[in-house]
Phi, psi and omega in degrees: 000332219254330184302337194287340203275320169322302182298326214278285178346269198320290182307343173293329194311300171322316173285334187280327146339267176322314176294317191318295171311305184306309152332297186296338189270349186271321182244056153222299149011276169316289208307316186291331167295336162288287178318324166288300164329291208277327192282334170290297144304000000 
């Protein structure tokens, strides 16, 4: 019981992980599309 609740943690851990990078690859994107915009104008 106490292995399954460990493995269950770490994957959350991996996953909230994972949205974190997604996020960051996601608000830099933006950051990059503005700079392109503006670079346009």
């Amino acid at each position: 019981m106490i292995t399954r609740w460990e493995e269950n943690l770490e994957d959350r851990r991996l996953i909230k992980h994972a949205l974190a990078l997604y996020s960051d690859v996601e608000a830099a994107r933006e950051q990059m599309m503005d700079v392109a915009d503006r670079a346009i104008r």
